[in-house]
ZAFI-415987 format. One record per residue: residue number from 1; residue in three letters; x, y, z of N, C-alpha, C, O, CB in turn. Coordinates in steps of 0.2 Angstrom, whole numbers, plus 5000, padded with zeros to 4 digits. Glycine has a CB too. Layout:
N
   resi   resn   n.xx   n.yy   n.zz   ca.xx   ca.yy   ca.zz   c.xx   c.yy   c.zz   o.xx   o.yy   o.zz   cb.xx   cb.yy   cb.zz
    NUM    ALA      X      Y      Z       X       Y       Z      X      Y      Z      X      Y      Z       X       Y       Z
...
END
This chain:
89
   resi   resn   n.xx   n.yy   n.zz   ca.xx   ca.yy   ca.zz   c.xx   c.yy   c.zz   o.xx   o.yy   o.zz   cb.xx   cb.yy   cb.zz
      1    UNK   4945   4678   5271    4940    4673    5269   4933   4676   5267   4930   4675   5262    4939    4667    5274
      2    UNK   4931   4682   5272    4924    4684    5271   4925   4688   5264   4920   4687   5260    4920    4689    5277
      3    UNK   4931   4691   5261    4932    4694    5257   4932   4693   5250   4931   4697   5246    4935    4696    5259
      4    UNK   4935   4684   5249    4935    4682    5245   4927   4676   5243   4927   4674   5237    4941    4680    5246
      5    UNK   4923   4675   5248    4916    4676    5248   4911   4679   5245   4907   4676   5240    4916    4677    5251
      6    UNK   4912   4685   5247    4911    4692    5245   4912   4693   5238   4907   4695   5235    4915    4697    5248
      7    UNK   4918   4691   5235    4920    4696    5227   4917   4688   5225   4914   4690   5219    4932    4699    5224
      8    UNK   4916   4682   5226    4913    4677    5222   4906   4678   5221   4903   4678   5216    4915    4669    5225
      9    UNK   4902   4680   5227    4895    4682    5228   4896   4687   5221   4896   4685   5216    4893    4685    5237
     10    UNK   4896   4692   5223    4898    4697    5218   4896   4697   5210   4891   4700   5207    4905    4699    5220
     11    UNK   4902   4693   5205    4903    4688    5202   4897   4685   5201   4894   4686   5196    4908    4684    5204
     12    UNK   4895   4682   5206    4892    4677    5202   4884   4680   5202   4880   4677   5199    4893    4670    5204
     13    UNK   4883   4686   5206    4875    4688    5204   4876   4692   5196   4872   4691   5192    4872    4694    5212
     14    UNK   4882   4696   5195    4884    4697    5191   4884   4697   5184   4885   4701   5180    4886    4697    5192
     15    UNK   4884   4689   5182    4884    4683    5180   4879   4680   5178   4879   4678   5172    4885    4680    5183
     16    UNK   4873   4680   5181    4866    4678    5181   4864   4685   5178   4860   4684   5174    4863    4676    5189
     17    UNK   4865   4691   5180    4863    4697    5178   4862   4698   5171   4856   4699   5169    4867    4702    5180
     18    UNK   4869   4697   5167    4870    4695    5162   4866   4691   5156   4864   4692   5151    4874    4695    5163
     19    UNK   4867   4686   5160    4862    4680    5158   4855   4682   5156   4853   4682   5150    4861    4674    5163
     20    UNK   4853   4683   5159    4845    4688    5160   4844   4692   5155   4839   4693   5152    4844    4692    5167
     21    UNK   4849   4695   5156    4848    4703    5151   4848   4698   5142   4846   4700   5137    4858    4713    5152
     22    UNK   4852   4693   5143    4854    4690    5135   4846   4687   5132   4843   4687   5127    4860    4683    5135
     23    UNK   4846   4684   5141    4840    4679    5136   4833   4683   5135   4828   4681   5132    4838    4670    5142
     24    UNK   4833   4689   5138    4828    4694    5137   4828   4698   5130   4823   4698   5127    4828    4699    5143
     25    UNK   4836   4701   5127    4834    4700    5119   4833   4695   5113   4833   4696   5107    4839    4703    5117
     26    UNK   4831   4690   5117    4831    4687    5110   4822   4685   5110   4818   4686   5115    4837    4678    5110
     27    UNK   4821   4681   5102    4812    4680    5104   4812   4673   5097   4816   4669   5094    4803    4691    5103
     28    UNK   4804   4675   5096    4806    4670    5090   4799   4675   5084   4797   4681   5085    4803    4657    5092
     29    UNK   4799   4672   5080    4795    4676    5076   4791   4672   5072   4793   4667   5071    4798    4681    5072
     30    UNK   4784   4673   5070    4781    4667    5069   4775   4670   5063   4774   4676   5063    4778    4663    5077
     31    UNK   4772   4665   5058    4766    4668    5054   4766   4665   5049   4768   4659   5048    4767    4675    5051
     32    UNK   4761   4668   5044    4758    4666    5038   4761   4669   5034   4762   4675   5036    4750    4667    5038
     33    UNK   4764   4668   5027    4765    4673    5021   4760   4671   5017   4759   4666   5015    4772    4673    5018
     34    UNK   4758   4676   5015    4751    4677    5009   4753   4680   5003   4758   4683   5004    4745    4684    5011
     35    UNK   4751   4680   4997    4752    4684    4993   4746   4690   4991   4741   4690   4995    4754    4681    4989
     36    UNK   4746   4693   4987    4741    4699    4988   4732   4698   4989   4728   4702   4991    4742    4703    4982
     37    UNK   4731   4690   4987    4725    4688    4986   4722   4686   4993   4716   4685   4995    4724    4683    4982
     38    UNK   4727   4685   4995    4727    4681    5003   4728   4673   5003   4728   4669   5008    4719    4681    5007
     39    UNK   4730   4671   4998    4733    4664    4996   4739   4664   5001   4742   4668   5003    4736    4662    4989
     40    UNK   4739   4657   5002    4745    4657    5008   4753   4653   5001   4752   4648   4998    4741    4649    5018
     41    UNK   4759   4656   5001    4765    4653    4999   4768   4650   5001   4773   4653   5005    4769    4655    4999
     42    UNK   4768   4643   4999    4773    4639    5003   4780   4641   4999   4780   4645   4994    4770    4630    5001
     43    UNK   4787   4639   5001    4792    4639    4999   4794   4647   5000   4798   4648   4996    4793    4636    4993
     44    UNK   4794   4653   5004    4795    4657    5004   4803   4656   5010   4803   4653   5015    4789    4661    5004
     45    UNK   4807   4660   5006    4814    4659    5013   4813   4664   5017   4811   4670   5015    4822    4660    5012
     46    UNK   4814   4663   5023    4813    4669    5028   4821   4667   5033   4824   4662   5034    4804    4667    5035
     47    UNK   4824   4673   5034    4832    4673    5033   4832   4678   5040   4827   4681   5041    4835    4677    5025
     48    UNK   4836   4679   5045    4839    4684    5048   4845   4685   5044   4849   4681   5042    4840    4682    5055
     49    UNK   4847   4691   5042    4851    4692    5036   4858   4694   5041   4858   4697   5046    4849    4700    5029
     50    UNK   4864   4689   5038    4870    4688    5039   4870   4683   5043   4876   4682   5046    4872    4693    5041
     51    UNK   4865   4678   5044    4867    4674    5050   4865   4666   5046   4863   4666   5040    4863    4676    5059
     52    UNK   4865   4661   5050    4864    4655    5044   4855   4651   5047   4853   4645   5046    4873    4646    5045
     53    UNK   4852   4656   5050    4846    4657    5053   4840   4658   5049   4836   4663   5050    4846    4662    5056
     54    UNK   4837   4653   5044    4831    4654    5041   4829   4647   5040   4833   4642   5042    4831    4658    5036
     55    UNK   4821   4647   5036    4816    4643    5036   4814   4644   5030   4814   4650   5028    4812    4643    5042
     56    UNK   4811   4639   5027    4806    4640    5020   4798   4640   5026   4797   4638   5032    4807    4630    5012
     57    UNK   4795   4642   5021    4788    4641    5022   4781   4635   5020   4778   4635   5014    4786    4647    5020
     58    UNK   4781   4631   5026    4778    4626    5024   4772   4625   5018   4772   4629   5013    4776    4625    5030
     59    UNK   4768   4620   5019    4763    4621    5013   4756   4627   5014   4753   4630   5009    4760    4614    5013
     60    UNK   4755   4627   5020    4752    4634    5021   4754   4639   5022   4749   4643   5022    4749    4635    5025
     61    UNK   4762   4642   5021    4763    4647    5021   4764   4647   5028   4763   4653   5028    4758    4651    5017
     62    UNK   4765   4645   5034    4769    4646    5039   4777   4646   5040   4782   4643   5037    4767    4642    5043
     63    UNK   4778   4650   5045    4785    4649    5045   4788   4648   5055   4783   4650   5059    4788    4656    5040
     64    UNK   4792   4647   5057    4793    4651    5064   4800   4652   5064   4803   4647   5063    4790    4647    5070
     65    UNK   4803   4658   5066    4810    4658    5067   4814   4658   5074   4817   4663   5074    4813    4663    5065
     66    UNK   4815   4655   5078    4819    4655    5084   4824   4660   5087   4827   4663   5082    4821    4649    5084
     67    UNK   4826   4661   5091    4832    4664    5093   4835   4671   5089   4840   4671   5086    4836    4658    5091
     68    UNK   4830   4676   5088    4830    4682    5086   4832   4686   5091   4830   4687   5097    4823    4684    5084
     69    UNK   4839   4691   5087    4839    4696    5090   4837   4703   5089   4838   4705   5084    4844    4695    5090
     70    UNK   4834   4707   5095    4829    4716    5094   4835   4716   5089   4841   4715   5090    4828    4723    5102
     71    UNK   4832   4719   5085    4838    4723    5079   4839   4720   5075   4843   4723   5072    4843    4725    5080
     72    UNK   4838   4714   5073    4841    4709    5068   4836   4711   5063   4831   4712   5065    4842    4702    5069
     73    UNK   4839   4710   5056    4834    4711    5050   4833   4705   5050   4838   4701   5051    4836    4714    5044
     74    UNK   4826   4703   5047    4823    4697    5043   4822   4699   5036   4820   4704   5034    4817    4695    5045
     75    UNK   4823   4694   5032    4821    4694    5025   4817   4690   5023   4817   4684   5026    4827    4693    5021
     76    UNK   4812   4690   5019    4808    4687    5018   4808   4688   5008   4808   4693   5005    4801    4689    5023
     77    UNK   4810   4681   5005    4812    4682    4998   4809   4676   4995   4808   4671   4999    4819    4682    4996
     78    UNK   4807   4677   4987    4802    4670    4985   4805   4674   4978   4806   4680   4978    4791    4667    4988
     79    UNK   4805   4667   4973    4807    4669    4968   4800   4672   4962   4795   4669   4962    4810    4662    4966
     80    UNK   4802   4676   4959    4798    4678    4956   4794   4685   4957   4791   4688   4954    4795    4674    4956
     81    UNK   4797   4687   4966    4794    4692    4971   4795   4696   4972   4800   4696   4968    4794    4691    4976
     82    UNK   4795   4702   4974    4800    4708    4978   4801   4704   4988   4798   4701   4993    4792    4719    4978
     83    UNK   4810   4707   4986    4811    4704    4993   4809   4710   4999   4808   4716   4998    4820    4702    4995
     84    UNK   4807   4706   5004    4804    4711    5008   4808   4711   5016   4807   4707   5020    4795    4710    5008
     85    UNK   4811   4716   5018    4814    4716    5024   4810   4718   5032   4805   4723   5032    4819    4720    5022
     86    UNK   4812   4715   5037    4808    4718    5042   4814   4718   5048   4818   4715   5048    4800    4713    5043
     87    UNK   4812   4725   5054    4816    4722    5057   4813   4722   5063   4809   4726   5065    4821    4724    5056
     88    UNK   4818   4716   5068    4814    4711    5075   4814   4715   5078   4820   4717   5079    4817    4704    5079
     89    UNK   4806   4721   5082    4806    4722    5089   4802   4720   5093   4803   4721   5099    4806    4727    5091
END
């Protein structure tokens, strides 16, 4: 009995371990897009590329993205623009 205790204790700190380390890579990412004058762009897409994770950019030119993973690329693209990549650390 203590032993099977033991391997569940084990497990399940294990568990929580994991959890922790997951919810520690993620964040969210947040801002203003401008264009060169310092005008702010509304409608710009802001993407984590490959995933179905993005947002346009409100009327001031904010945006905020949730649930970012360290290493994931963002794209930031507006028609007419050069797309511009960044990536989350």
């Amino acid at each position: 009995m203590k032993s099977i205790f033991r391997n569940l204790l084990v497990a399940l700190l294990l568990f929580m371990g994991c959890g922790t380390a997951f919810a520690q890579s993620q964040g969210s990412l947040s801002g203003t897009v401008t264009d060169a004058n310092g005008e702010p762009l509304a409608g710009v897409f802001v993407l984590v590329t490959g995933t179905s994770n993005g947002i346009a950019t409100d009327h001031n030119g904010y945006y905020e993205l949730k649930n970012i993973k360290t290493g994931e690329n963002v794209e930031f693209s507006f028609i007419g623009m050069v797309t511009v990549n960044y990536v989350y650390d």
